[in-house]
GULOTI-159131 format. One record per residue: residue in one letter; residue number from 1; x, y, z of N, C-alpha, C in turn. Coordinates in steps of 0.02 Angstrom, whole numbers, plus 50000, padded with zeros to 5 digits. Layout:
+---------+-----+-------+-------+-------+-------+-------+-------+-------+-------+-------+
! residuo ! num !  n_xx !  n_yy !  n_zz ! ca_xx ! ca_yy ! ca_zz !  c_xx !  c_yy !  c_zz !
+---------+-----+-------+-------+-------+-------+-------+-------+-------+-------+-------+
!       A ! NUM !     X !     Y !     Z !     X !     Y !     Z !     X !     Y !     Z !
...
+---------+-----+-------+-------+-------+-------+-------+-------+-------+-------+-------+
//
This chain:
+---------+-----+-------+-------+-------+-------+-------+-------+-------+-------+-------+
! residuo ! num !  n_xx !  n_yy !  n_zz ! ca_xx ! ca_yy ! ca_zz !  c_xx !  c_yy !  c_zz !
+---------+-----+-------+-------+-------+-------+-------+-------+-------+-------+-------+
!       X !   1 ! 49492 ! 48539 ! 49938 ! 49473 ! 48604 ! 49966 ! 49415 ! 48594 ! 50015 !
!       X !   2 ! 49409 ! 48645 ! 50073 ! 49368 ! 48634 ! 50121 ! 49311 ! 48676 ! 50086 !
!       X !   3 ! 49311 ! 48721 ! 50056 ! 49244 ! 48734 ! 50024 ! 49252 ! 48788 ! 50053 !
!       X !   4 ! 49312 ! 48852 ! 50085 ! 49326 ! 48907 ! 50121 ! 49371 ! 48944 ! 50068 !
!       X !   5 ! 49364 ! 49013 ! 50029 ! 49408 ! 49038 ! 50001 ! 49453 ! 49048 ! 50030 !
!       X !   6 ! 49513 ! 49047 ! 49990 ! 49595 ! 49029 ! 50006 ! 49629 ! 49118 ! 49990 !
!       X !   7 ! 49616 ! 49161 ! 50055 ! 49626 ! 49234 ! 50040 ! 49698 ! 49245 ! 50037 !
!       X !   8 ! 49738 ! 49269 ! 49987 ! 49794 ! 49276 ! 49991 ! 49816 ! 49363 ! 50022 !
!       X !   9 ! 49879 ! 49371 ! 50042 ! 49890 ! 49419 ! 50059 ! 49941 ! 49465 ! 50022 !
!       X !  10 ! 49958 ! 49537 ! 50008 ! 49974 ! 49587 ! 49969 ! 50028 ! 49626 ! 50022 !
!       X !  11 ! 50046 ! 49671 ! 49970 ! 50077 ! 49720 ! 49998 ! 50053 ! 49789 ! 50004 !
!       X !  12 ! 50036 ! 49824 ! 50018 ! 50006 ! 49902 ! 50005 ! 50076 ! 49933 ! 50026 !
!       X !  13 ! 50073 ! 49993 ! 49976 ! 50152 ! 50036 ! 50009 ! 50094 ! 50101 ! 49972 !
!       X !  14 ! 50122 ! 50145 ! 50027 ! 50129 ! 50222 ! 49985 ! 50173 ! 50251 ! 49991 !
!       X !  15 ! 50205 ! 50330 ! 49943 ! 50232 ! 50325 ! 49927 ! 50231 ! 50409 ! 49889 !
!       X !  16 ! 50266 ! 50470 ! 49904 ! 50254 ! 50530 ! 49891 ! 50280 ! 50546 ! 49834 !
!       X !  17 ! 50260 ! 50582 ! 49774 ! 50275 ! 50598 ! 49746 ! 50247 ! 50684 ! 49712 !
!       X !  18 ! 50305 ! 50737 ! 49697 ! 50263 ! 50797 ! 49670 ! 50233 ! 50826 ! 49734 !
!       X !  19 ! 50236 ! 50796 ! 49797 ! 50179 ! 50842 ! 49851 ! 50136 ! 50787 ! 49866 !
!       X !  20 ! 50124 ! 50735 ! 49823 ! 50033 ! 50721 ! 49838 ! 50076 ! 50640 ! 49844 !
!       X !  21 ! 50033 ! 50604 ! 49899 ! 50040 ! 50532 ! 49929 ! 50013 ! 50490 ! 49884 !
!       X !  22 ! 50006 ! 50420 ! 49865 ! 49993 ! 50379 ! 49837 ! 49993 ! 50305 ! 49860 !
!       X !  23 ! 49952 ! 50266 ! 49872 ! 49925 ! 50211 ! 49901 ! 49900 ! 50182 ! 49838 !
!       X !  24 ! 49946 ! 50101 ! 49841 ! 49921 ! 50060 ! 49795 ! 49950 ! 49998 ! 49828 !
!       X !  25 ! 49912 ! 49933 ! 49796 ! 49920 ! 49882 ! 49814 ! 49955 ! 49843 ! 49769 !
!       X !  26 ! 50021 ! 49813 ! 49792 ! 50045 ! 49764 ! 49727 ! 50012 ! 49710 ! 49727 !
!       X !  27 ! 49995 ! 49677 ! 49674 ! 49954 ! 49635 ! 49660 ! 49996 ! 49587 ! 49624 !
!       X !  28 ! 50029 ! 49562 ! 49675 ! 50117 ! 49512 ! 49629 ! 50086 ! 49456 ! 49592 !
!       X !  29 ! 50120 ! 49415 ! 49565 ! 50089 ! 49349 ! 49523 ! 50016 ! 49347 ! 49491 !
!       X !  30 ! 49980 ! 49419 ! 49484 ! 49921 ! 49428 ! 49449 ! 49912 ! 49453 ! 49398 !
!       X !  31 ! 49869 ! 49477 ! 49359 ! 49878 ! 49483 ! 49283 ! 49814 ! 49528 ! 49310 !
!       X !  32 ! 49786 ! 49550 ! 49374 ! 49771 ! 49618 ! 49380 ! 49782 ! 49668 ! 49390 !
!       X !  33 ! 49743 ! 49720 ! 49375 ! 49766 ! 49817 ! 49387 ! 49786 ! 49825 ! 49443 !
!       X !  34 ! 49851 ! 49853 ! 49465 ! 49857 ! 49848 ! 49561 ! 49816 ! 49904 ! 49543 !
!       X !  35 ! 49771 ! 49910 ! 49619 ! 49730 ! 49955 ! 49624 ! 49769 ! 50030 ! 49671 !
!       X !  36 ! 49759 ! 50080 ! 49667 ! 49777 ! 50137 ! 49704 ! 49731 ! 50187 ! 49714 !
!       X !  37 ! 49747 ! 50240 ! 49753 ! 49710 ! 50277 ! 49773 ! 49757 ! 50341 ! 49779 !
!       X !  38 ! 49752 ! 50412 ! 49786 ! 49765 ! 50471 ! 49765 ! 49767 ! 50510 ! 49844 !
!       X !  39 ! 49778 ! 50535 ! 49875 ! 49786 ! 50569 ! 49938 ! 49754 ! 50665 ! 49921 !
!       X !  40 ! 49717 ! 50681 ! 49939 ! 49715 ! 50749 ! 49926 ! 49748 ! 50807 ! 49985 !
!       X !  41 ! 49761 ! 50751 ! 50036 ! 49774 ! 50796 ! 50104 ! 49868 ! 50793 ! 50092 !
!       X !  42 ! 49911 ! 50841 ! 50137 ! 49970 ! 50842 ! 50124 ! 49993 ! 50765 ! 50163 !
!       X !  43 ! 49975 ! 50759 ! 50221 ! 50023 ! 50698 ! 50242 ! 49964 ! 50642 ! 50272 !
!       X !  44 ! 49945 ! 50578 ! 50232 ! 49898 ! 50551 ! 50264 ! 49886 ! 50539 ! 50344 !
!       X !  45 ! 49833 ! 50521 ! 50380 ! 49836 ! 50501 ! 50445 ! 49829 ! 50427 ! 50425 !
!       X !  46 ! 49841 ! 50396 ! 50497 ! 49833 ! 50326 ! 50500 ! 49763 ! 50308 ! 50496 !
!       X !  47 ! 49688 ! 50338 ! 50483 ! 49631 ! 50352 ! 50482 ! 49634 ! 50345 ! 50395 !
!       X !  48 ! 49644 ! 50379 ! 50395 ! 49642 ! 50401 ! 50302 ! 49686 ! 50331 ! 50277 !
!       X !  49 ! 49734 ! 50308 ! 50270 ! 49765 ! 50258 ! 50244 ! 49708 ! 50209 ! 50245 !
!       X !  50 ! 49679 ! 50163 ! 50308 ! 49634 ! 50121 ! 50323 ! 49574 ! 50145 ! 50263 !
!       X !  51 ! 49543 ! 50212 ! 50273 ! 49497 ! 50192 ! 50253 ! 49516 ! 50214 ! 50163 !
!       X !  52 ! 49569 ! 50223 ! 50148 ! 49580 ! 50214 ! 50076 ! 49577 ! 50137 ! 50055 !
!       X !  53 ! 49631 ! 50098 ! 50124 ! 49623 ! 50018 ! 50072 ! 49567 ! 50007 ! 50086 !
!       X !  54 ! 49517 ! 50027 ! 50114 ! 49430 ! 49984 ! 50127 ! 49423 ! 50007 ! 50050 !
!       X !  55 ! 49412 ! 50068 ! 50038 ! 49383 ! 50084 ! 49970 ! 49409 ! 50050 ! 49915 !
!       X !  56 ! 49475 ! 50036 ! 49934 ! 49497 ! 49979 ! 49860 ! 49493 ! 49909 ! 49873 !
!       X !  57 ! 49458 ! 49889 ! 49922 ! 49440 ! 49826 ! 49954 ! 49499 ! 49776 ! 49996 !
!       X !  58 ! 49528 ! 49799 ! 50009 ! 49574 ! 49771 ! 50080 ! 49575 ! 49804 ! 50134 !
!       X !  59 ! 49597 ! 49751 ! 50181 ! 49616 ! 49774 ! 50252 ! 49689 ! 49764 ! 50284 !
!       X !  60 ! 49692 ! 49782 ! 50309 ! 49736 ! 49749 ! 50354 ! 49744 ! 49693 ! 50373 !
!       X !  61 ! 49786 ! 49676 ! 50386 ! 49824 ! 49584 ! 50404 ! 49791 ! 49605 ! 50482 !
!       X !  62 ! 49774 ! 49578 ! 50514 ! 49778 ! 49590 ! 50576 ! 49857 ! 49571 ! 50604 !
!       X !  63 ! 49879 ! 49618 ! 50665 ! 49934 ! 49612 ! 50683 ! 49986 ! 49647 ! 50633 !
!       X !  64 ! 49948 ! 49674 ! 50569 ! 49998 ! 49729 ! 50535 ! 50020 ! 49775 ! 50546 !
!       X !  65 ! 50074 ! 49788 ! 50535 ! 50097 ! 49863 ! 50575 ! 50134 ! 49902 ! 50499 !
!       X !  66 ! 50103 ! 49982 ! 50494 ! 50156 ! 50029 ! 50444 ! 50235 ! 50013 ! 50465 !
!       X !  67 ! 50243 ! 49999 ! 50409 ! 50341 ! 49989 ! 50379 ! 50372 ! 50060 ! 50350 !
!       X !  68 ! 50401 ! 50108 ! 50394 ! 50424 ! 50175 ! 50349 ! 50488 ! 50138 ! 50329 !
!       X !  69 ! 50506 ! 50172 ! 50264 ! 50566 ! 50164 ! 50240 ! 50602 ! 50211 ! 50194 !
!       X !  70 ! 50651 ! 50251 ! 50203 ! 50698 ! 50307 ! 50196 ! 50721 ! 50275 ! 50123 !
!       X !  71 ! 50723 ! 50336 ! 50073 ! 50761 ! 50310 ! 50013 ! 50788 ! 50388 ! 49987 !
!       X !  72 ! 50822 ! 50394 ! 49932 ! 50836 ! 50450 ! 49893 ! 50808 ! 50467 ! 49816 !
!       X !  73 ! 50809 ! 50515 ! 49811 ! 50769 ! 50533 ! 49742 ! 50835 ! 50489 ! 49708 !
!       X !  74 ! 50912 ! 50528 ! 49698 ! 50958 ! 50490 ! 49658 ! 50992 ! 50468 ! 49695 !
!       X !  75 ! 50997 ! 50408 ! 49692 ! 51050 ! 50341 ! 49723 ! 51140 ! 50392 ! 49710 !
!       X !  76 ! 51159 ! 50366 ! 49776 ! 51221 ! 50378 ! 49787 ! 51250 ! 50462 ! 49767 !
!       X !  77 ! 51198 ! 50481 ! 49797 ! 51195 ! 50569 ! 49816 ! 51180 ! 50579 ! 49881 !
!       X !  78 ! 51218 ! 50582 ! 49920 ! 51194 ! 50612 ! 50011 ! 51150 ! 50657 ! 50011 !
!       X !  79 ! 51160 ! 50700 ! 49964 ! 51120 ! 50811 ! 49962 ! 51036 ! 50792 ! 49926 !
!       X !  80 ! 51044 ! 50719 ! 49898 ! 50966 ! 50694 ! 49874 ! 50907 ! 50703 ! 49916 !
!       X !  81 ! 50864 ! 50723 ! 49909 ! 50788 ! 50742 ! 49945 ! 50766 ! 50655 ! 49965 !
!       X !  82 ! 50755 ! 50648 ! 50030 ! 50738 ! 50602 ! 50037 ! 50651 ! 50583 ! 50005 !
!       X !  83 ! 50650 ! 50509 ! 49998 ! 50598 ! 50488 ! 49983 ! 50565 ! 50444 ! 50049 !
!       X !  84 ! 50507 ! 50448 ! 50066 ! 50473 ! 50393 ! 50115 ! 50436 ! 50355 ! 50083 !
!       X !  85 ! 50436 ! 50289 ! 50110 ! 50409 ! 50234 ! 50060 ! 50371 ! 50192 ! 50135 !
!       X !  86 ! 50284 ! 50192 ! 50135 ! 50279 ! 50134 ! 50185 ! 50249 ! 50086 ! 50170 !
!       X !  87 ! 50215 ! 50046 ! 50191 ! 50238 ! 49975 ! 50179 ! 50188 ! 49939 ! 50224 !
!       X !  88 ! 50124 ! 49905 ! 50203 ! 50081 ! 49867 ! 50252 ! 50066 ! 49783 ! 50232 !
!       X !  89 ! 50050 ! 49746 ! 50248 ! 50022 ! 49678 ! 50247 ! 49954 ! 49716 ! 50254 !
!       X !  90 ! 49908 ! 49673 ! 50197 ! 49844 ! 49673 ! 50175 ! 49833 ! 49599 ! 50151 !
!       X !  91 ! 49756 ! 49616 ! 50163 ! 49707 ! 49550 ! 50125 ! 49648 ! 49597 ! 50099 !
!       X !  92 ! 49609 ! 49550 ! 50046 ! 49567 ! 49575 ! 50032 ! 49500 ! 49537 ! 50040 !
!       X !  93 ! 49449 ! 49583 ! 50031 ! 49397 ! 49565 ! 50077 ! 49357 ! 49558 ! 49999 !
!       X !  94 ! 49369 ! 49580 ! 49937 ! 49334 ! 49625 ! 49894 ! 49353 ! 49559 ! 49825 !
!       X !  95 ! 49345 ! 49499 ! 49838 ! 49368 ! 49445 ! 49797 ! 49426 ! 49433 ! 49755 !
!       X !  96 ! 49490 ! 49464 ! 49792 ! 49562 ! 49450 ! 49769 ! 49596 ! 49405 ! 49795 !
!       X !  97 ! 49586 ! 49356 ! 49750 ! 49627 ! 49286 ! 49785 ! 49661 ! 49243 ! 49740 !
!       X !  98 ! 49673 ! 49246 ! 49663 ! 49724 ! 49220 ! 49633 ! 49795 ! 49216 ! 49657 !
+---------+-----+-------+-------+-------+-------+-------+-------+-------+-------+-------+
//
């Protein structure tokens, strides 16, 4: 080792449910709490997302870009309420690196 922490990188997705948005970070191959955060506004801005992962200690990948992705409440129902699911590359700044 060069003596430089080895920052690994995550996924953050949010993710609506009931009305209210939800931002959390998967924290894959760890045996920690993914961390999340709670939305109080109806539809986040790209302002508000950022500074939710600062508060749970990530950032952005640089060169990351939001991933929307279309799903259904019940699989293989057309008349199903759609679901939005997005989707960022993160690192963390906040000592997550297992």
């Amino acid at each position: 080792m060069n003596g430089q922490n080895d920052v690994r990188e995550f996924t953050a997705q949010m993710s609506v449910s009931a009305g209210h948005w939800r931002l959390y970070v998967a924290l894959m191959n760890t045996t920690e709490r993914w961390p999340d955060y709670r939305f109080t506004r109806t539809v986040p801005t790209f302002t508000d997302r950022t500074d939710a992962l600062s508060l749970l200690g990530f950032e952005p990948v640089p060169g990351a870009e939001w991933e929307w992705t279309e799903d259904s409440e019940t699989p293989d129902d057309p008349a199903s309420p759609v679901v939005l699911i997005a989707a960022i590359r993160v690192r963390s700044w906040s000592g997550v690196s297992v």
